[in-house]
LODRENDO-638001 format. One record per residue (C-alpha): residue number from 1; residue in one letter; x negated, y negated, z. Coordinates in Angstrom, 1 decimal. Example, Ala and Ser with C-alpha at 12.3 -4.5 7.8 and 13.67 -1.06 7.14 Angstrom:
<rs>
> n;res;u;v;w
> 1;A;-12.3;4.5;7.8
> 2;S;-13.7;1.1;7.1
</rs>
This chain:
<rs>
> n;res;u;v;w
> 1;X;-40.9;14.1;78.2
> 2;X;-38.7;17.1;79.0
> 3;X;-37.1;20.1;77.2
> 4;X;-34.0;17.9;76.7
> 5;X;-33.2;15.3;74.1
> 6;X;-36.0;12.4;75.3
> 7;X;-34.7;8.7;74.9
> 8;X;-37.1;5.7;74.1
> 9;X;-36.8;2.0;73.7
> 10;X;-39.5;0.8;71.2
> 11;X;-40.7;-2.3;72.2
> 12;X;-41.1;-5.3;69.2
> 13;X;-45.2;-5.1;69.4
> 14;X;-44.0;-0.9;68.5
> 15;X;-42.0;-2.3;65.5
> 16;X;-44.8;-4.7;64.0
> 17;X;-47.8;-2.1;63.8
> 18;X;-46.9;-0.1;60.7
> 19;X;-49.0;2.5;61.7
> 20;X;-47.5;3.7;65.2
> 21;X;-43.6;2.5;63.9
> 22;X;-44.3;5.0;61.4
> 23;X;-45.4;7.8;62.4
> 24;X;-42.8;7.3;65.7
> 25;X;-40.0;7.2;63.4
> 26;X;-41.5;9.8;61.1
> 27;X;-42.1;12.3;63.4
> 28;X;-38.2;12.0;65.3
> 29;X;-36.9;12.4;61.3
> 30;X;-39.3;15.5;60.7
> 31;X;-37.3;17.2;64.2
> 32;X;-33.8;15.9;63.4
> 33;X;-34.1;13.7;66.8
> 34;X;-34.3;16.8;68.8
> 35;X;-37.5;15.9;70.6
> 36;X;-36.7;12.2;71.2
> 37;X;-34.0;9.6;69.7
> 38;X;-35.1;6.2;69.1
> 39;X;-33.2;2.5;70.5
> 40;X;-33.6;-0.7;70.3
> 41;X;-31.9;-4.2;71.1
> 42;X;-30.7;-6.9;69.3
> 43;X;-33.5;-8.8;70.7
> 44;X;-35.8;-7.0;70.0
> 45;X;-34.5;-6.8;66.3
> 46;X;-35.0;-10.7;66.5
> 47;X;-38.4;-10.5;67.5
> 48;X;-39.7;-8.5;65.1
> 49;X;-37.5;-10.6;62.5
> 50;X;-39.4;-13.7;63.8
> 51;X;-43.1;-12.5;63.2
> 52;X;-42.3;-10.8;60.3
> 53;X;-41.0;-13.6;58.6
> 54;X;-44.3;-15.7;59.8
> 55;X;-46.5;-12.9;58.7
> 56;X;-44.8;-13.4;55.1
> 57;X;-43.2;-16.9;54.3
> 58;X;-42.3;-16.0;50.5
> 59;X;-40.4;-13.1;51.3
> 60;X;-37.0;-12.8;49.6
> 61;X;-34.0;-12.9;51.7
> 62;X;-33.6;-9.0;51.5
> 63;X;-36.6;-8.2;52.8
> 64;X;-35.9;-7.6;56.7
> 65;X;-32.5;-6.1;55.9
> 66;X;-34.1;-3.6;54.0
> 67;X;-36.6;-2.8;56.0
> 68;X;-34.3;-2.0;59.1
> 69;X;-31.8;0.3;56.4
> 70;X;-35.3;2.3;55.6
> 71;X;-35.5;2.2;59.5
> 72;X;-32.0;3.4;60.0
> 73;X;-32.3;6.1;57.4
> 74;X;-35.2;7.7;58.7
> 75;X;-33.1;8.3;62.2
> 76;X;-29.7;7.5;63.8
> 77;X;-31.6;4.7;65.8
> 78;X;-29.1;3.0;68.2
> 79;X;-28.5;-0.1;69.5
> 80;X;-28.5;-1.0;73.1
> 81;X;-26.5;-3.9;73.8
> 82;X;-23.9;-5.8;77.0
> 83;X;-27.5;-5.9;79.5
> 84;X;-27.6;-8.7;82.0
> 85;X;-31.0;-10.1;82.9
> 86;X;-31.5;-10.8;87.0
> 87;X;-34.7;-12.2;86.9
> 88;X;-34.3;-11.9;91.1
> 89;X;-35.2;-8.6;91.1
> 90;X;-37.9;-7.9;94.3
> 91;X;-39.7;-5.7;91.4
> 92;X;-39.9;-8.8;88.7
> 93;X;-42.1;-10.9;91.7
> 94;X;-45.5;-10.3;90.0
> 95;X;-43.8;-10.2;86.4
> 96;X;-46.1;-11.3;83.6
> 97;X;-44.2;-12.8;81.2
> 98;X;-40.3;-13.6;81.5
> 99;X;-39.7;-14.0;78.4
> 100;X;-40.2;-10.0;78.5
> 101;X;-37.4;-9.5;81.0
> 102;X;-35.3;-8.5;78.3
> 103;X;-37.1;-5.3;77.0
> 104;X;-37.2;-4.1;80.7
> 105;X;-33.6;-4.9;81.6
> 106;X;-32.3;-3.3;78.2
> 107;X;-34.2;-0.2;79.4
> 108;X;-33.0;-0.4;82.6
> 109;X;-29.2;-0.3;81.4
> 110;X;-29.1;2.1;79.0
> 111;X;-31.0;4.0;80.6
> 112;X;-33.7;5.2;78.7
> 113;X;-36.5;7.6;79.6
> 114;X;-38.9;6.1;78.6
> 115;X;-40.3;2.1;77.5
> 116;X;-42.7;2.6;74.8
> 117;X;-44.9;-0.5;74.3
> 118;X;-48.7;-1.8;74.2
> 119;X;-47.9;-5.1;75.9
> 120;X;-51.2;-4.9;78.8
> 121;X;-49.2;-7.0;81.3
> 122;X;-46.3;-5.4;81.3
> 123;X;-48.2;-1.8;81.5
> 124;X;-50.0;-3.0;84.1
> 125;X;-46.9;-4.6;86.3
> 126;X;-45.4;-1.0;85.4
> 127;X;-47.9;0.8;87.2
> 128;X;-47.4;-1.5;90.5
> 129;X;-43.3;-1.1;90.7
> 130;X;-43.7;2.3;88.9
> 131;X;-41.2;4.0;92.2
> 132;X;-38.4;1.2;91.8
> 133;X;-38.2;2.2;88.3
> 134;X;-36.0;5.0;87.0
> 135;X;-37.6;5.2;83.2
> 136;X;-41.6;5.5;82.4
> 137;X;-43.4;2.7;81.2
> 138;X;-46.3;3.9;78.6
> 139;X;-48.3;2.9;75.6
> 140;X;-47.9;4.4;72.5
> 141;X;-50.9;6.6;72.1
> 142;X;-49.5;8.2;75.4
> 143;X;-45.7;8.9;74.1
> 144;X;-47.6;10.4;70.9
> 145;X;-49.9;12.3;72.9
> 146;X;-46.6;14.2;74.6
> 147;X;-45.1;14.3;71.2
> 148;X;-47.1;16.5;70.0
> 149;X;-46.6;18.8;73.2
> 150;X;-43.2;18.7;72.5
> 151;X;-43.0;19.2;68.3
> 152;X;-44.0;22.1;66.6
> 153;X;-47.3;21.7;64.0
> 154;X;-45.0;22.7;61.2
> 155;X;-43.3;19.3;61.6
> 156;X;-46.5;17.2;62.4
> 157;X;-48.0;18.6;59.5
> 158;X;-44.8;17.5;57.1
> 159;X;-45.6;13.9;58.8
> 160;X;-48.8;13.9;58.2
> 161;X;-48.3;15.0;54.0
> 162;X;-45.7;12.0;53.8
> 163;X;-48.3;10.4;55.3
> 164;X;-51.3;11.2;52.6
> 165;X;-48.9;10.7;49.7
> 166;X;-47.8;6.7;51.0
> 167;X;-51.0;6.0;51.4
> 168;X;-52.4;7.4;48.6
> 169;X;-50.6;5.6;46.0
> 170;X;-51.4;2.5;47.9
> 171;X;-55.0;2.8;48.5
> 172;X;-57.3;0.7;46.1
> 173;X;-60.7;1.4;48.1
> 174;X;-61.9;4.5;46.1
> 175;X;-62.9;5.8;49.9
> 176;X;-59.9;7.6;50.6
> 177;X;-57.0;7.3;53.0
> 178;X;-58.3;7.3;56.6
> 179;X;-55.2;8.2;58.6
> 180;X;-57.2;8.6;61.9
> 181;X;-58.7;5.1;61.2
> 182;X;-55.4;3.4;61.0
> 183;X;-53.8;5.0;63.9
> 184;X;-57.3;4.4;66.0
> 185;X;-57.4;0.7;65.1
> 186;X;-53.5;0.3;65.9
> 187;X;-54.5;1.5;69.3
> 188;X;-53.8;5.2;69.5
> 189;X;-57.6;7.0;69.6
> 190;X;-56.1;10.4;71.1
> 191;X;-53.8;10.6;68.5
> 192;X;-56.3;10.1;65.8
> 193;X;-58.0;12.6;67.2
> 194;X;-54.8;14.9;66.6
> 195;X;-54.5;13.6;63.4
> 196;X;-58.0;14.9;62.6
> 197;X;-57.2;18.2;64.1
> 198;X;-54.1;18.8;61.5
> 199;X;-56.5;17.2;58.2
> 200;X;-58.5;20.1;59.3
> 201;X;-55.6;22.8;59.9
> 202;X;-54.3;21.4;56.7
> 203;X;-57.3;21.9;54.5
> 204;X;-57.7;25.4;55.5
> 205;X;-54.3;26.0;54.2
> 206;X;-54.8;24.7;50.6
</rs>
């Protein structure tokens, strides 16, 4: 990440954890899209459509275009779109899945700085052809991890309220709202740990 105005495509695996989407697209709201500005591709979009749907059959109609509006409100995310895939590339030899080409070729064209995702085989092939690429490759745990070298705690903190007040209205345990359990489980452990860090910083303040 650099001083300038950082670029990521969100990959769909991003998009269906909750957790990570959240807080991603939370924290680029909470800096105005200083730190980082947000894209994604119409396939992509389709993607996410797909499992979503799956994940609830009895959904109205309305249900997925709202939840990209909520998406859209939160930032100015933009759409990257006129790509061509060359599966021929010398890099895509070893590539795990083609059906993946896509994400990589979207990121490619735009380009981005960065392809956020928590696909193993595609982190893994990125670390092989890491010199023929011009944009990182990382997980998301990683991208929040430089985040928050990048955001002030003021803004994390805001987050992390919005945060606490979502989940609390929704939790029906009678344990509490375990943010650094959520992000840990969704795959981002440093992150929790951060998370802790500001529940701490956050207490002292009250």
């Amino acid at each position: 990440m650099t001083l300038d105005t950082y670029s990521i495509l969100l990959d769909a695996n991003i998009h269906l954890s909750k957790t990570l989407r959240d807080w991603i697209y939370l924290l680029s709201f909470a800096t105005e899209e200083q730190v980082y500005e947000i894209f994604h591709t119409r396939d992509i979009q389709a993607e996410v459509d797909y499992h979503t749907r799956r994940k609830f059959p009895d959904a109205d109609g309305n249900l997925l275009d709202r939840w990209w509006k909520h998406l859209e409100k939160m930032t100015t995310s933009k759409m990257i779109t006129g790509f061509t895939v060359d599966p021929h590339r010398a890099e895509y030899q070893d590539f795990p899945d083609p059906h993946d080409l896509h994400v990589v070729e979207a990121a490619r064209h735009k380009p981005v700085d960065a392809l956020v995702t928590n696909d193993v085989g595609l982190l893994t092939w990125a670390t092989d052809v890491n010199d023929s690429l011009h944009f990182e490759v990382m997980d998301a745990d990683s991208f929040l991890m430089q985040v928050v070298e990048f955001t002030d705690e003021g803004s994390r903190l805001r987050v992390l309220d919005s945060q606490l007040q979502y989940w609390s209205q929704r939790d029906q345990s009678g344990y509490g709202v375990d943010l650094p359990g959520r992000l840990t489980q969704a795959g981002a452990p440093l992150f929790a740990r951060e998370v802790q860090r500001l529940l701490r910083a956050r207490a002292r303040r009250l």
